[in-house]
TORPARO-772549 format. One line per field, with one value per residue (C-alpha): residue in three letters; chain; x, y, z. Coordinates in Angstrom, 1 decimal. Layout:
BEGIN
code ALA:...
unit A:...
east X:...
north Y:...
up Z:...
***
This chain:
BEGIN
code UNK:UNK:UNK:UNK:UNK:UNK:UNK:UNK:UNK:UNK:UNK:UNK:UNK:UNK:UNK:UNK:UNK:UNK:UNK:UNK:UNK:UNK:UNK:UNK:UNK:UNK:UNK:UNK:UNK:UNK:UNK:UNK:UNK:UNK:UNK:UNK:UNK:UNK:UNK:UNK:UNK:UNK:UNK:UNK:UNK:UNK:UNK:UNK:UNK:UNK:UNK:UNK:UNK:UNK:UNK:UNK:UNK:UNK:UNK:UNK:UNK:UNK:UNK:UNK:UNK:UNK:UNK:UNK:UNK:UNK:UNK:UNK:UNK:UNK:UNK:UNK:UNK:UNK:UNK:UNK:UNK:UNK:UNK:UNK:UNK:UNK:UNK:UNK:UNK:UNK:UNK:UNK:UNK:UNK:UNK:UNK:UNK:UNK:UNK:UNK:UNK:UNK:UNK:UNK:UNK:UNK:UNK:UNK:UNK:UNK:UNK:UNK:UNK:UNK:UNK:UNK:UNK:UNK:UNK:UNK:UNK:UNK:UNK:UNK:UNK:UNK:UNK:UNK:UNK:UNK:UNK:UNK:UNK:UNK:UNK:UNK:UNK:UNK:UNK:UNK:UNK:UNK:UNK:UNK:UNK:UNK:UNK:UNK:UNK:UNK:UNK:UNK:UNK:UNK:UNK:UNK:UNK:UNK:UNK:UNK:UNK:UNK:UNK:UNK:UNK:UNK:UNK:UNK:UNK:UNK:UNK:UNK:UNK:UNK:UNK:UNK:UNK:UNK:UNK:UNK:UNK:UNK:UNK:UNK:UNK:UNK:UNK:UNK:UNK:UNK:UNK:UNK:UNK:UNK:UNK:UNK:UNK:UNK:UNK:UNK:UNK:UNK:UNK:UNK:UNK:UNK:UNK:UNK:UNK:UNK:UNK:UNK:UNK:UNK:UNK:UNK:UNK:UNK:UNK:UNK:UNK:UNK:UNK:UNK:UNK:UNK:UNK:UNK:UNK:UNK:UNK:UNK:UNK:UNK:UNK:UNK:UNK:UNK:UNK:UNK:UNK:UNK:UNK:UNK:UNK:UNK:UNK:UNK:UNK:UNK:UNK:UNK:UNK:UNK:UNK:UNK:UNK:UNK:UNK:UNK:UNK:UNK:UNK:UNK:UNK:UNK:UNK:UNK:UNK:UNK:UNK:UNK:UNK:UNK:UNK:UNK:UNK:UNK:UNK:UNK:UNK:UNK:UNK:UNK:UNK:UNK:UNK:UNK:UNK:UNK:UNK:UNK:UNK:UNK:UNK:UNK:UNK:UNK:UNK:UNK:UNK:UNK:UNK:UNK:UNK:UNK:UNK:UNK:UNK:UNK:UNK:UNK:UNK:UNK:UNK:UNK:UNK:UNK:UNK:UNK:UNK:UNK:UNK:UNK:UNK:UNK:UNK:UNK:UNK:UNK:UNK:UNK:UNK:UNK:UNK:UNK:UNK:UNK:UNK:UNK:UNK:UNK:UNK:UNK:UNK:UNK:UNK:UNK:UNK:UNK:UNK:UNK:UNK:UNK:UNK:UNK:UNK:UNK:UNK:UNK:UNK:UNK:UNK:UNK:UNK:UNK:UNK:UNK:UNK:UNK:UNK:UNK:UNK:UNK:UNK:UNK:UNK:UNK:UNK:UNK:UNK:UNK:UNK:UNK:UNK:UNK:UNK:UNK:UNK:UNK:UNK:UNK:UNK:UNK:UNK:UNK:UNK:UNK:UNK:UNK:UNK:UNK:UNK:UNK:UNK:UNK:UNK:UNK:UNK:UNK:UNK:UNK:UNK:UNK:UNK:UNK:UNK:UNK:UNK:UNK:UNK:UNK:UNK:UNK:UNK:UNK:UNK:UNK:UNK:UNK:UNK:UNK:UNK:UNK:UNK:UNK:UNK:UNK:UNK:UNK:UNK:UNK:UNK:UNK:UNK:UNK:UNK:UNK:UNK:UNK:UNK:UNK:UNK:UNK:UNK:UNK:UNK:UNK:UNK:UNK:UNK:UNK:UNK:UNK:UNK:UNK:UNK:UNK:UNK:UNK:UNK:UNK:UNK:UNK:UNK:UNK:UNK:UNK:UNK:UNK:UNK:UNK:UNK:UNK:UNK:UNK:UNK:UNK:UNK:UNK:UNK:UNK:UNK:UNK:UNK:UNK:UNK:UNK:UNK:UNK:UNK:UNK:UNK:UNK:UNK:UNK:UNK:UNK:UNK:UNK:UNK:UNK:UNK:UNK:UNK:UNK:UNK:UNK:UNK:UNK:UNK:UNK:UNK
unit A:A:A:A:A:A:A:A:A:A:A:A:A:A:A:A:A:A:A:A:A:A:A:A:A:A:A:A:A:A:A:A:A:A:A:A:A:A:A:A:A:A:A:A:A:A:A:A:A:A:A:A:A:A:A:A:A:A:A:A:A:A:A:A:A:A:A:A:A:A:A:A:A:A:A:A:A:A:A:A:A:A:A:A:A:A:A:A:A:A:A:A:A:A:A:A:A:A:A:A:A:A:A:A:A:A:A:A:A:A:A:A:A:A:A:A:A:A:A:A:A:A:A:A:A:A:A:A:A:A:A:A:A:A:A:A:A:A:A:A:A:A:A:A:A:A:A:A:A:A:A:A:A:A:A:A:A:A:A:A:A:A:A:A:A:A:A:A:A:A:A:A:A:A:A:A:A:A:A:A:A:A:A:A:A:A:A:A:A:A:A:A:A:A:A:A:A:A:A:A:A:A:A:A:A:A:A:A:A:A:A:A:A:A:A:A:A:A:A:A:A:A:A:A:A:A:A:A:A:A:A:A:A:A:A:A:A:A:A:A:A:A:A:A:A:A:A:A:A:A:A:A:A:A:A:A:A:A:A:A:A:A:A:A:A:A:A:A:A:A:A:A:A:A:A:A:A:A:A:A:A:A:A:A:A:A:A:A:A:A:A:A:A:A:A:A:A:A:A:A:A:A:A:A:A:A:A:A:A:A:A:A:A:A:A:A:A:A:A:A:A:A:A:A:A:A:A:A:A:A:A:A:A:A:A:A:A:A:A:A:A:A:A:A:A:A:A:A:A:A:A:A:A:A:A:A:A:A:A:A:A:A:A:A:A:A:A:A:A:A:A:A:A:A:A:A:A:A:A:A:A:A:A:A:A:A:A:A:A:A:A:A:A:A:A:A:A:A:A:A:A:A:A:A:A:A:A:A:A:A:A:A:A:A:A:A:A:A:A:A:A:A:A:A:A:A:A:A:A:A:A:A:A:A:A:A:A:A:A:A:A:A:A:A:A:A:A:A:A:A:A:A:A:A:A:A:A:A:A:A:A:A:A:A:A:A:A:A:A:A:A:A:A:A:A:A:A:A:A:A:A:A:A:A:A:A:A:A:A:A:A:A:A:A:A:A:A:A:A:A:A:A:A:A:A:A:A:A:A:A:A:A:A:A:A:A:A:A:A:A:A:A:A
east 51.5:53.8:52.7:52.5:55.9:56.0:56.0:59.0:61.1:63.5:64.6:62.1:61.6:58.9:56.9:54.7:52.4:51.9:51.6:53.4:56.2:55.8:54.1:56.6:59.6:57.9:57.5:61.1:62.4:60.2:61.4:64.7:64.1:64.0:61.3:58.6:55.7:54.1:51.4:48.6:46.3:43.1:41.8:42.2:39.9:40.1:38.5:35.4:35.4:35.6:32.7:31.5:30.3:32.6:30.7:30.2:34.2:35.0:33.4:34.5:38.9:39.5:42.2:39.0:41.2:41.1:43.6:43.6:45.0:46.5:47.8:46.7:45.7:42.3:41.9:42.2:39.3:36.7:38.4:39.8:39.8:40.7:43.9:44.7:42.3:44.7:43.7:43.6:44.0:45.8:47.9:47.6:46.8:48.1:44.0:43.2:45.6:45.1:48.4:50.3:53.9:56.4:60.1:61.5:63.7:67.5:67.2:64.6:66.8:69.2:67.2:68.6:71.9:69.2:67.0:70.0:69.0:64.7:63.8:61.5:62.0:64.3:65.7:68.1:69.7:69.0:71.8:71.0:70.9:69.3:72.0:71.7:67.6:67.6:68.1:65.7:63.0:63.7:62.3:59.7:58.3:58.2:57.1:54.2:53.7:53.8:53.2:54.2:57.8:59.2:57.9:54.3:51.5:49.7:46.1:43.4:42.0:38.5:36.3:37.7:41.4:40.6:39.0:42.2:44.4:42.9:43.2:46.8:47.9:46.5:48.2:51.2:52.1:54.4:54.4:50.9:49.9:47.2:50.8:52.7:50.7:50.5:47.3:47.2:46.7:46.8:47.0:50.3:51.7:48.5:46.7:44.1:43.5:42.1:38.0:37.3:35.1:36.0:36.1:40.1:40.2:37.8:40.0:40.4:37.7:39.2:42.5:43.8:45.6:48.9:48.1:50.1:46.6:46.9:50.2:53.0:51.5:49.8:53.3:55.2:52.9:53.2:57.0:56.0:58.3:56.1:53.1:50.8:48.9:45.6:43.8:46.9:47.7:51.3:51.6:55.3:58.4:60.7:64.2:67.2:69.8:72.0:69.7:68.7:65.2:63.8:60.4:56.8:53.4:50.4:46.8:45.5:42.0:40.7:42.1:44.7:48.3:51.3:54.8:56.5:60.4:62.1:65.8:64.7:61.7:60.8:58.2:56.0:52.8:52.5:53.8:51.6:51.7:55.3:56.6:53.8:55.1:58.2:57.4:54.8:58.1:59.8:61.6:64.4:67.2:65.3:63.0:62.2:61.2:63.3:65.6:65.1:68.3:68.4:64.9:63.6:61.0:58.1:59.3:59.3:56.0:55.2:51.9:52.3:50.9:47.6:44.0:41.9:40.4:36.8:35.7:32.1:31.1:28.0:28.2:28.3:31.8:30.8:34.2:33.5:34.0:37.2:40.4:40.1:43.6:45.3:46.2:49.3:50.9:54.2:55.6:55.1:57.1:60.7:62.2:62.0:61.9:60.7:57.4:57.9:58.4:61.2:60.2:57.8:54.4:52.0:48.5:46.8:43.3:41.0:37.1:35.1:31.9:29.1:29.2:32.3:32.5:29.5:31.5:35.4:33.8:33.3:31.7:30.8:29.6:26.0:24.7:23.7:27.3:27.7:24.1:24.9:28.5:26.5:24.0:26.4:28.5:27.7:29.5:32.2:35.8:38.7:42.0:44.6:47.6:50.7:54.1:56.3:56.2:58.7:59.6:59.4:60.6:57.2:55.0:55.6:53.3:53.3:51.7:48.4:48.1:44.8:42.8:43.6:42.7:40.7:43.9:44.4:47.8:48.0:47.3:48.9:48.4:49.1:50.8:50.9:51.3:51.6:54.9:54.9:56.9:53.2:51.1:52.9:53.3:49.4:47.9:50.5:48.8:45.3:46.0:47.2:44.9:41.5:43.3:43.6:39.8:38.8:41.1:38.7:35.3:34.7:31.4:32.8:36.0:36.5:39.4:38.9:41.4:43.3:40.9:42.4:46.1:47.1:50.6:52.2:55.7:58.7:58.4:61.6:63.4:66.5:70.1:73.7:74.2:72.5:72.0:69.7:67.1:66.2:67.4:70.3:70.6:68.9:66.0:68.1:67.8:71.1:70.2:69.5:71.5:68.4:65.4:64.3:61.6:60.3:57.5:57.2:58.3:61.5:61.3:64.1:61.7:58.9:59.8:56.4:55.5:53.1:55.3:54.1:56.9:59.5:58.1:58.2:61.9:63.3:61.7:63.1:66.3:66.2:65.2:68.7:70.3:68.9:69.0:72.8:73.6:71.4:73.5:76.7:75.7:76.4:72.2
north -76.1:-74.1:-74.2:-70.1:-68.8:-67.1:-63.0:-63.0:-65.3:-62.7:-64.9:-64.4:-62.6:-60.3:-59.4:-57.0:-57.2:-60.9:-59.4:-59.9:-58.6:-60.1:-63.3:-64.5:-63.2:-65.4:-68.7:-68.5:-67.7:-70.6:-72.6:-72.0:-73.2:-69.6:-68.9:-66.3:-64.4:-62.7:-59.7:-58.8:-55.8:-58.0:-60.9:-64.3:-65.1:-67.9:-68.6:-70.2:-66.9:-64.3:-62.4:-61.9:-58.8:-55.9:-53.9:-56.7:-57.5:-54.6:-54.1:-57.5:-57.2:-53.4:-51.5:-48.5:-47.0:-43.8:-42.0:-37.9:-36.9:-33.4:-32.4:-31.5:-35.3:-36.0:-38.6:-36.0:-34.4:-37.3:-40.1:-37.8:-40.7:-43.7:-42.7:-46.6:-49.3:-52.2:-55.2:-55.4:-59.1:-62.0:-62.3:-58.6:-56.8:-60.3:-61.0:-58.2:-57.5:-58.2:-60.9:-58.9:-60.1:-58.1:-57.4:-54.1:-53.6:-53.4:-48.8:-48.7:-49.7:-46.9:-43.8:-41.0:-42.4:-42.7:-40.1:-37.5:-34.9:-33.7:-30.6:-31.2:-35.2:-36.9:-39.4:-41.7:-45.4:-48.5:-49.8:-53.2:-53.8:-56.6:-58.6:-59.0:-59.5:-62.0:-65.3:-64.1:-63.3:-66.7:-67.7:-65.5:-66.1:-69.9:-69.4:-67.0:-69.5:-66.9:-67.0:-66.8:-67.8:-71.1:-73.0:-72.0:-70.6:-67.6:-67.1:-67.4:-64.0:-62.5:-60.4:-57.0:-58.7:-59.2:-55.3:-54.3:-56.6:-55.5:-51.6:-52.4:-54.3:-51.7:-48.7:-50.7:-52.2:-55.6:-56.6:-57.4:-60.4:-61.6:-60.8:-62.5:-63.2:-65.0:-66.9:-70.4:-71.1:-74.4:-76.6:-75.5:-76.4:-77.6:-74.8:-74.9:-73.3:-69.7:-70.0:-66.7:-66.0:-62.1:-61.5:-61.2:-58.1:-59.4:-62.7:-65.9:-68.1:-70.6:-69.9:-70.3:-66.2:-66.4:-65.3:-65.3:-66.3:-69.5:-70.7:-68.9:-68.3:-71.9:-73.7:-71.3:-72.5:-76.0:-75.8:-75.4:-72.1:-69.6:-68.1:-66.0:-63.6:-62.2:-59.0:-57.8:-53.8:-52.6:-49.6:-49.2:-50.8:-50.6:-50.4:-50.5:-48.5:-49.6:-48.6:-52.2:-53.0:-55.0:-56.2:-54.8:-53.4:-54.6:-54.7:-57.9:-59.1:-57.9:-54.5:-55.5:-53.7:-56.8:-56.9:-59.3:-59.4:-60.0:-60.5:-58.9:-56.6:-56.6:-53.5:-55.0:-52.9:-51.1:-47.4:-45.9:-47.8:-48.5:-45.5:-44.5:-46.9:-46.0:-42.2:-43.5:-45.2:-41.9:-41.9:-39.8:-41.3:-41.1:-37.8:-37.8:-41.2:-44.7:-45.0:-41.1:-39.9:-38.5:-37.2:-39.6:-42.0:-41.0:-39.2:-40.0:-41.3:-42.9:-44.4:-44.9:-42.6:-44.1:-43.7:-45.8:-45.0:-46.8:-47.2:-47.7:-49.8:-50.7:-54.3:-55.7:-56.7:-57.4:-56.4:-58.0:-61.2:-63.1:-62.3:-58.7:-57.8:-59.8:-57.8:-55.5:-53.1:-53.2:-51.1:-47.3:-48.5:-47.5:-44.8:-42.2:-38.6:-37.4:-38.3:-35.6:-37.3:-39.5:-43.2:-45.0:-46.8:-50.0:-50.1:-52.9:-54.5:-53.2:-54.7:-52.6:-53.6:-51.4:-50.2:-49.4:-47.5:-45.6:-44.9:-44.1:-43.3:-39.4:-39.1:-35.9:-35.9:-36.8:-35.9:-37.1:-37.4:-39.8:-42.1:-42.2:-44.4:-46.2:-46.9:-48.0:-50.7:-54.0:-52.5:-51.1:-52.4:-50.9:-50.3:-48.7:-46.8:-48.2:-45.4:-44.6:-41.1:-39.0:-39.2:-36.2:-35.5:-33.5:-36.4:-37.8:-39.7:-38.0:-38.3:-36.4:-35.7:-34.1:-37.4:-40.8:-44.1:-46.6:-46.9:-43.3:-43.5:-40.2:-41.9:-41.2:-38.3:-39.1:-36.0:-35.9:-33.5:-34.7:-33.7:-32.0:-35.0:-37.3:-35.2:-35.4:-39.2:-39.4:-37.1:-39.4:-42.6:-40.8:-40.5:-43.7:-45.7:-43.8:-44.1:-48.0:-48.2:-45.6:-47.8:-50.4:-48.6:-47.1:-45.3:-42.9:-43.0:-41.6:-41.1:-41.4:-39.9:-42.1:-44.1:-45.2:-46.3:-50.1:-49.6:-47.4:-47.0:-45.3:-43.6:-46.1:-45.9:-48.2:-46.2:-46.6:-43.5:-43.4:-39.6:-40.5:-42.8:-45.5:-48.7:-50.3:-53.0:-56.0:-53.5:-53.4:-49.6:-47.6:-46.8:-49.6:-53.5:-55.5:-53.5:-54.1:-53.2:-55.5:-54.1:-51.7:-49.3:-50.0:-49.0:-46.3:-45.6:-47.2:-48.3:-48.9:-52.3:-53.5:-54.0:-56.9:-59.4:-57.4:-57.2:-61.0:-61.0:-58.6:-60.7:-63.7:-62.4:-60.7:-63.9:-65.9:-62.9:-62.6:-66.2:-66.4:-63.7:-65.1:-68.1:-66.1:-64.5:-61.1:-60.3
up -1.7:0.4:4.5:4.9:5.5:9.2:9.3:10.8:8.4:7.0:4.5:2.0:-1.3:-1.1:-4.2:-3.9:-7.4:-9.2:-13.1:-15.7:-13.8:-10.2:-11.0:-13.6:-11.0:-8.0:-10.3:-11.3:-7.9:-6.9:-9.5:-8.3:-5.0:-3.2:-0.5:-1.9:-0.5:-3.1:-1.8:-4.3:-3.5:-5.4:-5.1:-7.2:-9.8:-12.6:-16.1:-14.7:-12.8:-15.6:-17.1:-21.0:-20.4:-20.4:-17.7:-14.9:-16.0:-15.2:-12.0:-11.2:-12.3:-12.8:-10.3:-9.2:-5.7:-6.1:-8.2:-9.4:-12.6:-14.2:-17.0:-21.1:-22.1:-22.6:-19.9:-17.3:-18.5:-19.2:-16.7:-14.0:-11.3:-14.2:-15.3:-16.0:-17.4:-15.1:-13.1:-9.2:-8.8:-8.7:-12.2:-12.8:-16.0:-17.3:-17.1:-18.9:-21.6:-25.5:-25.9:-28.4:-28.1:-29.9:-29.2:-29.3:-32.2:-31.8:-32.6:-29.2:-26.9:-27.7:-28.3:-27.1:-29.7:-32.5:-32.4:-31.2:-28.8:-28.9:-27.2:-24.1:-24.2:-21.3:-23.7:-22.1:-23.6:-21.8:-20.1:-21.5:-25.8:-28.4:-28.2:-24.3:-24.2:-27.0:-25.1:-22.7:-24.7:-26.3:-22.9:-22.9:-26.2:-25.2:-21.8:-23.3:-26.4:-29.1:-32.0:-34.9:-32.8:-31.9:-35.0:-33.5:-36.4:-36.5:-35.4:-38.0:-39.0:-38.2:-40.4:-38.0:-39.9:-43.3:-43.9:-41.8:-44.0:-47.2:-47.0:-45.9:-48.3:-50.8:-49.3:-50.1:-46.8:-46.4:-42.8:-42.2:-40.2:-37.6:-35.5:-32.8:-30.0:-26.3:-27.4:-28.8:-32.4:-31.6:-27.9:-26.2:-22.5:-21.3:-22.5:-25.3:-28.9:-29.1:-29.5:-30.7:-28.1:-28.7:-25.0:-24.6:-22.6:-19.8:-19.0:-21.3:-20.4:-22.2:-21.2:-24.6:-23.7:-21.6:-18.1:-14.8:-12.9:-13.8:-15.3:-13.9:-9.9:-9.6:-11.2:-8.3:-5.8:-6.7:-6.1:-2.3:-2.6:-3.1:-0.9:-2.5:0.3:-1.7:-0.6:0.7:0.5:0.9:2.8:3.0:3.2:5.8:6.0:8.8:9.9:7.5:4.4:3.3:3.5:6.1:5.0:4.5:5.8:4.3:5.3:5.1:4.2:7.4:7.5:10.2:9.6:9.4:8.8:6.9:7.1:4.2:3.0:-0.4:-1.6:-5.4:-6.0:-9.3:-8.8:-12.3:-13.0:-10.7:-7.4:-7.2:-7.0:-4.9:-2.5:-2.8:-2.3:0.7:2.3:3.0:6.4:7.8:6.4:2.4:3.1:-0.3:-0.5:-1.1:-3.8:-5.2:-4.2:-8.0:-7.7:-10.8:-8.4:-10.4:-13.5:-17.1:-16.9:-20.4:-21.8:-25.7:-28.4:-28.6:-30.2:-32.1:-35.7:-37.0:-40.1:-41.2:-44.3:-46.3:-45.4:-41.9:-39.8:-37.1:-35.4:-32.2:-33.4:-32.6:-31.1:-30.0:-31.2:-33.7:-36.4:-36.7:-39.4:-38.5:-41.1:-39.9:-36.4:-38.3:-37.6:-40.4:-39.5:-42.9:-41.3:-39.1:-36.0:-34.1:-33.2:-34.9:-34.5:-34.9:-35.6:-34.2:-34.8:-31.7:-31.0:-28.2:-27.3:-27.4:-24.0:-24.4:-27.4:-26.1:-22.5:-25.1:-27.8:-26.8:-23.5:-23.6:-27.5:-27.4:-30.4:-33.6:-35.0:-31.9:-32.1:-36.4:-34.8:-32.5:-35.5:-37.3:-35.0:-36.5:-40.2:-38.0:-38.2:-35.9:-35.8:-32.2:-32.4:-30.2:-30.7:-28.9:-27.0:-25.5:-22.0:-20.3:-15.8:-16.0:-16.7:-13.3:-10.9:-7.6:-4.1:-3.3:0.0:0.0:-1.5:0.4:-0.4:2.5:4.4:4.7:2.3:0.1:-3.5:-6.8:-8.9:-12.4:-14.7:-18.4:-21.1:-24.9:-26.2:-29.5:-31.1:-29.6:-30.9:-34.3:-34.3:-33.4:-36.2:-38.6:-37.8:-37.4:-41.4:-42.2:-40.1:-42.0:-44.9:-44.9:-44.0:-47.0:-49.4:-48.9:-49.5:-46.1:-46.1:-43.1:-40.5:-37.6:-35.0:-31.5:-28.2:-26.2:-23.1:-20.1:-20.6:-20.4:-21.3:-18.0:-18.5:-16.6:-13.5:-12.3:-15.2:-15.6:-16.1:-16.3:-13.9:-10.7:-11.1:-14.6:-12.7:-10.5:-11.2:-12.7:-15.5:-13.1:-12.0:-8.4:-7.0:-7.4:-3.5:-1.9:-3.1:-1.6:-3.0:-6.8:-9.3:-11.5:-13.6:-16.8:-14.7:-15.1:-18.4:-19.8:-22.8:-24.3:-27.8:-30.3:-28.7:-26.7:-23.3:-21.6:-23.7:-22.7:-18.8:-18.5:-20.4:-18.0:-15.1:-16.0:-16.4:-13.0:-11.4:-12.5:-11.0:-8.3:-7.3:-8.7:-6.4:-3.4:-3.4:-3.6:-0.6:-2.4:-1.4
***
C-alpha cells in the first residue's frame, strides 16, 4: 500500500472523484508508476457492506448534499433537492449503476454533421471519432469484462427478459438480446458469475458487476502509487500566478480545511460537482470561474430521454427477479427522422422494487389508478427508455448562492427544459415500449416520467475550438495545460447509450496521455 503522500508533494496527480471516471484514471496512472492522491467526498464501502433493500441502500450510498433544481422537467417538481440518483463514495456511481456496456455508434460522435443544424439544440461534433475510441474501448470492454465481447457469453435471461423478448420479437424487432453488459456470465478476473440476486442497483454483493470499489482503486493502491483520501470534500482548487494549478482544498474527515499541492488536478466528480468546483474556484485572474473563458463551465447539461413503461399481465413475472437490466432493443437507436425526431433510442429491461415504484411511480398520484399498479406488481414486467436528447447552453448547472452545503460552498442548481426534439423522441418510445408489452397479452400498460437521472452529461463539454466548450480531445482545459476533467462531463453530446463504457474508455485513454506527456516533461 502506498505510505500517504505528504500535502506538500507537488508532484502528485490529484483526482478529485474515484468513479468510473476517476477511479479507472488513478489505477492506470498508478499502473504506470505515477504518484496519485485520489479525494472522494464518501466514504468506502465493499460487497459485504452493501444492502438488499433499496431504502437502507440508499440511505447508506446515495450522493443527498443539498442540490436545488429549475426548469419544465418533472423532477423539479416531485425531487426538487434529488436532481441525481448518484453515489457519494468510494467507486462512485460505479456501485450503483445497472452494467450496461454499449459503444456509441460511429453517427454519435458527429452529430451536429448528422443530424444538420436543429433549432434550440447546441449540437457540436466531438473532436475525437470511432475510428480513434476503438482500441480503447477494446480495453474497456476487457477491463469491464463485457459481455457479449471478447469471446465472453451473454447473461442468461429472467422472466422480466423473456415477456420483454417476446413482444419484441413480435413487433418485428432483430437486435434483441440480454445485451452487452459489465457483469459476469461466467468467472472472469477474479470476479465471479452473476447470481441473480436482482439487487444490481444497490451494489453487487457478489461482485459478479464491474465496479471501481473494488477492482480498479484496490489494484491502484496495491501498486503503492496511489493514495486514496476518503471523506474528503473539495472546496476549490487553486492556481498560481502563472494560471496553472497548484493543488487543492478539501475538508477532511474531521472538518479541518487542507491543501494538497499537486503538479496536476483531474476534476472527475459527475456533471454536477465538477463544474461546481470549477465555478466555486473563481479568483481574480478567472472571475467567472476556472477554465470558462468561453462561458460553457456548466452548460449543455444532458441527462438522456428517459422514462420507464409497465406492463401488467394475467400471469405473474415477478420482474424483480435477476439482473435488473439486461435486456436491450437496439433497433429504434438509428437515426431515422421519419420518426419525427433526430437521434435514436434503446429500451432496456428495468426492475424497481416496491418502494420504489411507489416513491417513482407518481408521487403525487395517490389514488386508485395508483394502489390498482401497486396491486398488480408481482404480474408486472418493465421496460426504460435511454435516447439521446439535445444539448441545449440553457440547461446549465449553475451556483446558488442562497442555499449552501455544510461547508458553507454555494451548491449546484441544476436547469433543464425538454427540447421539443425530447419530448418527441419520448412519446415515440412511450408507443413502442406499451406496444411490445400489449403484443404479448398485457392486461394494462402504463408509462411513467423520468426519476432522478443516472446518466449526467455535459456541462464540460469536449471541443475542437476553445470558444465551443471546455476541454479539448484528452479532457485537458483549453485554459489551463495542467487541469483536466475526466468524467461524463466531458461529454460533447450524449449519443443513445448508457455512458459509463465510454467514461472508462476516455479515461484510459487520458491516462497514456497524460503519463506520455508527464515523462516528456511537456506537464
Amino acid at each position: 500500500m502506498a505510505a500517504p503522500f505528504d500535502l506538500n508533494d507537488d508532484g502528485v496527480v490529484v483526482i478529485i472523484g474515484t468513479g468510473a471516471g476517476g477511479g479507472v484514471l488513478a489505477n492506470e496512472l498508478a499502473q504506470r508508476g505515477v504518484s496519485v492522491v485520489a479525494l472522494e467526498a464518501g466514504g468506502r464501502y465493499l460487497p459485504e457492506d452493501y444492502l438488499n433493500d433499496e431504502w437502507d441502500s440508499f440511505g447508506q450510498l446515495a450522493w443527498t448534499d443539498p442540490r436545488t433544481t429549475s426548469g419544465d422537467w418533472r423532477v423539479a417538481r416531485d425531487f426538487s433537492g434529488l436532481p441525481a440518483w448518484i453515489v457519494k463514495a468510494v467507486g462512485g456511481t460505479t456501485t450503483h449503476w445497472a452494467g450496461a456496456s454499449i459503444r456509441f455508434q460511429p453517427h454519435e460522435w458527429k452529430a451536429a454533421t448528422t443530424y444538420g443544424r436543429v433549432q434550440g439544440a447546441n449540437l457540436l461534433d466531438w473532436p475525437i471519432d470511432d475510428a480513434e475510441m476503438a482500441p480503447w474501448y477494446e480495453l474497456a470492454e476487457t477491463k469491464l469484462g463485457v459481455t457479449r465481447t471478447g469471446g465472453r457469453e451473454g447473461l442468461p435471461g429472467n422472466n422480466n427478459y423473456k415477456v420483454f423478448e417476446a413482444g419484441a420479437r413480435a413487433l418485428g424487432y432483430e437486435e434483441v438480446h440480454t445485451g452487452r453488459m459489465a457483469i459476469n456470465a461466467a468467472d472472469f478476473d477474479g470476479r465471479p458469475a452473476c447470481q441473480q440476486t436482482g439487487f444490481c442497483f444497490q451494489g453487487c454483493k457478489w461482485g459478479a458487476k464491474w465496479s471501481a470499489a473494488y477492482t480498479d482503486i484496490p489494484r491502484g493502491e496495491a501498486t503503492g502509487n496511489l493514495e486514496v483520501r476518503e471523506n474528503a470534500h473539495v472546496a476549490r482548487i487553486l492556481h498560481d500566478d502563472r494560471g496553472l494549478v497548484t493543488g487543492v482544498e478539501y475538508f477532511d474527515r474531521d472538518g479541518n480545511l487542507q491543501f494538497q499541492r499537486a503538479r496536476i488536478v483531474a476534476v472527475a466528480g459527475n456533471s454536477f460537482e465538477s463544474p461546481r468546483l470549477l465555478l466555486n474556484s473563481a479568483s481574480s485572474m478567472f472571475p467567472d470561474g476556472l477554465a470558462n473563458s468561453s462561458g460553457q463551465v456548466g452548460r449543455n447539461y444532458m441527462r438522456h430521454v428517459t422514462g420507464s413503461v409497465y406492463g401488467v399481465f394475467d400471469q405473474p413475472v415477478k420482474m424483480w427477479r435477476g439482473t435488473t437490466m439486461a435486456g436491450i432493443v437496439q433497433d429504434e437507436s438509428r437515426h431515422d427522422p421519419s420518426r419525427g425526431f433526430v437521434a435514436g433510442y434503446e429500451l432496456e429491461t428495468l426492475a424497481l422494487g416496491l418502494p420504489f415504484m411507489a416513491a417513482f411511480l407518481d408521487p403525487g398520484g395517490w389514488g386508485r389508478e395508483f394502489t390498482s399498479a401497486l396491486d398488480s406488481y408481482e404480474n408486472m414486467a418493465g421496460m426504460w427508455i435511454v435516447g439521446e436528447d439535445m444539448p441545449q447552453e440553457t440547461n446549465r448547472v449553475t451556483l446558488n448562492h442562497a442555499v449552501t452545503d455544510r461547508w458553507g460552498l454555494p451548491v449546484a442548481n441544476v436547469h433543464f427544459d425538454d427540447h421539443p426534439n425530447d419530448v418527441a423522441m419520448r412519446n415515440h418510445a412511450y408507443a413502442r415500449g406499451q406496444a411490445i408489452y400489449e403484443a404479448v397479452g398485457a392486461t394494462r400498460t402504463f408509462p411513467t416520467p423520468p426519476y432522478p437521472s443516472t446518466h449526467n452529461l455535459g456541462t464540460n463539454r469536449m471541443s475542437e475550438n476553445p470558444r465551443d466548450g471546455v476541454v479539448n480531445r484528452w479532457g485537458q482545459t483549453h485554459d489551463i495545460a495542467n487541469l483536466f476533467v475526466s468524467d461524463g462531463s466531458q461529454f460533447t453530446t450524449g449519443a443513445a447509450e448508457n455512458p459509463t463504457l465510454t467514461i472508462v474508455a476516455l479515461a484510459i485513454r487520458q491516462a497514456d496521455h497524460i503519463a506520455r506527456q508527464m515523462s516528456a516533461g511537456a506537464l
